[in-house]
N, C-alpha and C positions, 0 to 999 in steps of 0.2 A: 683353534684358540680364539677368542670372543675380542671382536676389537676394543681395543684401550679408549674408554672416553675424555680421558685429559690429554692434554699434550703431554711429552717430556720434558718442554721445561718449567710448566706450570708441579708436574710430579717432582722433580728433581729440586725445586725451590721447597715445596710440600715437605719432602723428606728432611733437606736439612733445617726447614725451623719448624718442623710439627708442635713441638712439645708450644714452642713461643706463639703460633698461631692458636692454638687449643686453647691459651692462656689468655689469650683475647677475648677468645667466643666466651670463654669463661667470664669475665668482669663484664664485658660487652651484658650474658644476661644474666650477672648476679645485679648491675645495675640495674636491668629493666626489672628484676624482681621489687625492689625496695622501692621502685617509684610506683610499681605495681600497686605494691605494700599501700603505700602511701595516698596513692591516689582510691581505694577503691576497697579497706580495710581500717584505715585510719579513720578516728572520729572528726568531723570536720571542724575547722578553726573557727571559734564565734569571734566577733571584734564589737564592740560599743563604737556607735560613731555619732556624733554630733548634726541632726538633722534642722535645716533653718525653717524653719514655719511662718517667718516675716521678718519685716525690718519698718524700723520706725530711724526717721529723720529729720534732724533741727537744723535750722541755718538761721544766721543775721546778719545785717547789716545797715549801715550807715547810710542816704542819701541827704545830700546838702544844696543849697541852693540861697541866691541872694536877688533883690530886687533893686533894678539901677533907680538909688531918688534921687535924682540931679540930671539935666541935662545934660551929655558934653558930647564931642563933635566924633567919641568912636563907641557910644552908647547913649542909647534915646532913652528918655525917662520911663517907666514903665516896665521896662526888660528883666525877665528875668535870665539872669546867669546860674547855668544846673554845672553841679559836679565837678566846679573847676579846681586843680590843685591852690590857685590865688584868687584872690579876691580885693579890691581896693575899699581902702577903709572909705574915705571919705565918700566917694559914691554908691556901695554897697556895704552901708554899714550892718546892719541886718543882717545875723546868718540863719537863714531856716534849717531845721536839722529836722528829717525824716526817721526813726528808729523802727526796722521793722523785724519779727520773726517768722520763721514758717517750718509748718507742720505738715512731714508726708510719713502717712502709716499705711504697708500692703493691706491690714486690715481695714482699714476706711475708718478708722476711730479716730475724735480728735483730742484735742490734747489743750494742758490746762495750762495759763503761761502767768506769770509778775515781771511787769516791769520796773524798775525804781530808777528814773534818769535823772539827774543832778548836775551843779556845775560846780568845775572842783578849779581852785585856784592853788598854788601851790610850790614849796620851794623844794627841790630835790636833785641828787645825782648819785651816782652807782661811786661805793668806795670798800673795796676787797671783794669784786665780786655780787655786792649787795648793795640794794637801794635803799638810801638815807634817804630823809623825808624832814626838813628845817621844820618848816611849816605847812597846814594846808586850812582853807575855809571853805568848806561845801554848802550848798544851794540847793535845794530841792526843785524839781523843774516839774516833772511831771512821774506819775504814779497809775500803772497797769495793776489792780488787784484782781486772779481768780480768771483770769480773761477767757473764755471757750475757745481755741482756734481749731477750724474743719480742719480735716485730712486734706490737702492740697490745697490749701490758703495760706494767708499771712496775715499779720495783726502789724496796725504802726501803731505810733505816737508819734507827735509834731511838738518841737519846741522853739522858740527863738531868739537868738542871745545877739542883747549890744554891744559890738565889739567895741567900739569905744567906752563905754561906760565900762565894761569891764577892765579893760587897760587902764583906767586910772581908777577906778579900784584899787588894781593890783599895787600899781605906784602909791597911792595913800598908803596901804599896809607898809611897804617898803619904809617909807619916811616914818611910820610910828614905830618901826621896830629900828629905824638908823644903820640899818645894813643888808644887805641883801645875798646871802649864801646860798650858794649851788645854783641851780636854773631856776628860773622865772616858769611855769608850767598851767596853760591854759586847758582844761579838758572839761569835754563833754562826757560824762560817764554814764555806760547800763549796766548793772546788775540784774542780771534774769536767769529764772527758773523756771523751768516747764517739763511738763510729769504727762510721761505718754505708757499707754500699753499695746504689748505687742502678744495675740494669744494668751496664754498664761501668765506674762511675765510683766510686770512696772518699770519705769525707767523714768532717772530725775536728771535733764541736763541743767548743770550751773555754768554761767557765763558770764564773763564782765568785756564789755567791748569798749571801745573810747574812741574819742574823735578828738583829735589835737589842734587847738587853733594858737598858730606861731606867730605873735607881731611884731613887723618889723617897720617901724617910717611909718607912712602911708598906705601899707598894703599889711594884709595877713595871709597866712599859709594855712590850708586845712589838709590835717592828713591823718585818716581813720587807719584803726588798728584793731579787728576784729578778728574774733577763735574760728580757725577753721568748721566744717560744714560737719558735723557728727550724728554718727548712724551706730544705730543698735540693734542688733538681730537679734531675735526670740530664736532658741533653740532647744530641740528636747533629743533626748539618749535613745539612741534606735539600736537594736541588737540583733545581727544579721550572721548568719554562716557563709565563711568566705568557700567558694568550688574551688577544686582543686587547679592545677594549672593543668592546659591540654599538655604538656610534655609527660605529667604523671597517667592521666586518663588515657593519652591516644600512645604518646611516647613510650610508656612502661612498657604494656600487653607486646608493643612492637620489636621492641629489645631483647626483651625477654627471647621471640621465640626465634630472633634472627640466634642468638647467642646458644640457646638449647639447638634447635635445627642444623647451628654449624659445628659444635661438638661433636653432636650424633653422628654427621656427616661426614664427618674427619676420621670420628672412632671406627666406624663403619666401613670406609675405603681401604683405612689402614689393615683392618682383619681381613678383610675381603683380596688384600693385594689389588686392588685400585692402584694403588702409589708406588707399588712395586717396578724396579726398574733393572729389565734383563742386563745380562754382561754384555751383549751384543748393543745393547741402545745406549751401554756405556762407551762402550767403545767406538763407536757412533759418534756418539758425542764430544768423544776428546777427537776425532777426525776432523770435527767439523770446526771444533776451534783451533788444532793449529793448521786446516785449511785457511780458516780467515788470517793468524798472526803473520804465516809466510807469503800471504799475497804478493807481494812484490817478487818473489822467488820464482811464481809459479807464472808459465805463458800456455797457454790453450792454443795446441795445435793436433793435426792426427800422428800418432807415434809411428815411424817404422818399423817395418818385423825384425826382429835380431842379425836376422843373415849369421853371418859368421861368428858375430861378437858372443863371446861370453854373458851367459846371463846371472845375474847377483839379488838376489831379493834382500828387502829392506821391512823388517818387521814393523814401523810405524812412518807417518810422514815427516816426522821431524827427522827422524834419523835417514832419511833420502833427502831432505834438503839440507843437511850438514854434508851431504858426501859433495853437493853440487856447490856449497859455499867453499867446501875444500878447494874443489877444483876449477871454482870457478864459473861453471857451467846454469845453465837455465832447468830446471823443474821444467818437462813437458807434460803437460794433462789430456786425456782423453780420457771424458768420461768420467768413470772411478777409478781408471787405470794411470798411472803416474811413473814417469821416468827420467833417469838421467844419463846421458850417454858421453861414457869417459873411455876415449881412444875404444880399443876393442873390446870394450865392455858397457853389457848396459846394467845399469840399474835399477830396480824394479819395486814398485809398491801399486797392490792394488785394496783401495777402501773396502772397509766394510759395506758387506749389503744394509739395506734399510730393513727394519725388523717387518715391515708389511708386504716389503715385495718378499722378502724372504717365507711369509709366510701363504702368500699367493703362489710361492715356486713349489712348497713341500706340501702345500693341501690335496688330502689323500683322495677328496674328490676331482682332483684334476687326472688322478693318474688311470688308466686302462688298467684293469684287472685283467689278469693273467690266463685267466682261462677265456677271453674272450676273443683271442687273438685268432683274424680270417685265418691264418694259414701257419700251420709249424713250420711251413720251409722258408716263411718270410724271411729277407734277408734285415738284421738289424747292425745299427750301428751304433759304435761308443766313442768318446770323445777321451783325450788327455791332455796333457802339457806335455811341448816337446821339451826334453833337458837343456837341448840346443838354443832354441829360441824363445825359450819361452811363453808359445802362442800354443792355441788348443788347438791339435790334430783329430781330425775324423776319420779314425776308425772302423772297417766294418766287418762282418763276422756272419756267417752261414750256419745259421739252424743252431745257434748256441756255439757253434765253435771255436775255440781259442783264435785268435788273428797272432802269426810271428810275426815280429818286427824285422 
């Protein structure tokens, strides 16, 4: 008989969910088919995507500055004061105001700017939300028309406003109009436009920035409020085919043949009686499990020979260790041989053989053919059970002849 290549209990798990393992290998490779499908039969996916070919960017801002004209004892005449959020009227009355922009294009092109700076006087405050405007009287200061700026440079203008004179200004208007509603409002304003291209594409940023001068006593406050720093990409429509993913490509082909390979393989053992499981390895097997459940029951010692006692066989282990819980008594093992011994009686169970030693004992290549025996007068010997004890007796017999007991 050809030995068995699976265990028995890898076969005996096999038998009772064939059908639900088969059904595995089955979806296992109807998946790897449609990613198959998919990956390597399917038209591939195009997608438009949005390529950047450059970027053009503006920026502006404000620098401010005043010159000390008066002497005094914590500013020497001459000085100039850069960037301060105050500034004192009387000694720096003078505000110098810097306005500059700048132009950066990946392309190296540059770019065409307008300035229009102005001084705006003005009465105003926010009411639902929205800015009311009483009054305003604007001043033209200075004027950028068409102006060229490089790709990595900047453009100014410089103007310069008397803060005094303009606070009474402000204050004359107030007295010709006899009242003065919402905020009093000193600004420096830009207006700018600049027209950049980026490869293919034009671009117009509009801007108005300000620069707030607050007087209060003796001193003024300057606080600029200009648009963040604004970039334009040039972009064009690029049309690419997206590859498949490596789970369709490598994953599919792999599923697929684990899933067909373990069907076949299953189908195949099964006709073949691969998975097939004798009565003898069954009964084997329920041996061997309620070996393990009566542990406690069972002590591993050598059994004695019958002697006198009565001998009682016991067709399974369970039912030899129900006779020993009846009475009390300890399961003795030796070996595969198993017993229990109740007054003048023993009781007896011995395990099934293993189906491989069983088939090591009956392989016909072990036995001596008949005709080859040295001598017909050999004397030979046979073996029994004695009824008494239970143990095997050796018997022997001359030249074929019956042995009486």
């Amino acid at each position: 008989m050809p030995e068995r290549e699976l265990p028995l209990s890898v076969r005996s798990l096999l038998q009772q969910w064939l059908l639900a393992v088969v059904l595995v290998f089955v979806v296992v490779a109807l998946a790897g088919g449609y990613l198959t499908y998919d990956g390597y039969v399917t038209e591939p996916e195009t997608v438009v995507e949005q390529r950047n070919n450059g970027t053009w960017t503006v920026e502006s801002g404000f620098e401010h500055s005043a010159l000390v004209q008066r002497e005094t004892d914590v500013f020497q005449s001459g000085t100039r004061l850069q960037n301060r959020s105050l500034y004192f009227t009387t000694v720096t009355p003078d505000l110098d105001v810097n306005y500059t922009i700048a132009n950066s294009n990946t392309d190296g092109r540059s770019a065409t700017g307008s300035v229009d700076l102005s001084l705006v006087i003005r009465a105003a405050e926010e009411r639902d939300g929205r800015e009311v405007v009483y009054w305003e009287t604007r001043e033209q200061l200075e004027t950028l028309d068409a102006v060229d700026i490089e790709a990595g440079t900047e453009e100014s203008t410089a103007v310069s406003v008397d803060v005094p004179e303009v606070v009474n200004r402000t204050q004359t208007i107030q007295q010709e109009l006899g009242s003065s509603p919402g905020n009093i409002e000193i600004l420096i304003r830009a207006e700018t436009t600049i027209e950049g291209a980026v490869g293919s594409e034009t671009f117009t940023d509009t801007r108005t920035d300000r620069l707030r001068i607050s007087p209060s006593g003796s001193v003024y406050r300057v606080t600029p409020t200009v648009e963040d720093q604004q970039s334009y990409p040039a972009t064009t429509q690029v049309t690419r085919q997206v590859e498949p993913p490596a789970l369709s490509l490598y994953g599919g082909p792999m599923l697929l043949l684990i899933g067909l390979t373990g069907v076949a393989a299953l189908v195949f053992a099964d006709r073949e009686g691969k998975l097939a499981i004798t009565e003898r390895e069954r009964e084997r097997k329920r041996y061997r499990a309620a070996r393990t459940d009566f542990d406690e029951w069972i002590s591993t010692v050598e059994i004695p020979a019958a002697g006198e006692r009565t001998v009682a066989r016991a067709e399974t282990l369970p039912d030899l260790v129900d006779v020993a819980i009846d009475s009390e008594r300890a399961v003795l093992e030796d070996g595969d041989r198993y017993a229990v011994l109740v007054d003048d009686v023993m009781y007896t169970y011995t395990a099934p053989a293993d189906e491989t030693v069983s088939e090591e004992i009956d392989d016909p290549d072990d036995r001596t053919p008949q005709g080859n025996d040295e001598s017909e007068g050999t004397d030979r010997s046979d073996t029994r059970e004695s009824p008494e004890t239970g143990e095997s007796v050796l018997e022997e017999r001359d030249n074929g002849d019956p042995v009486d007991e």
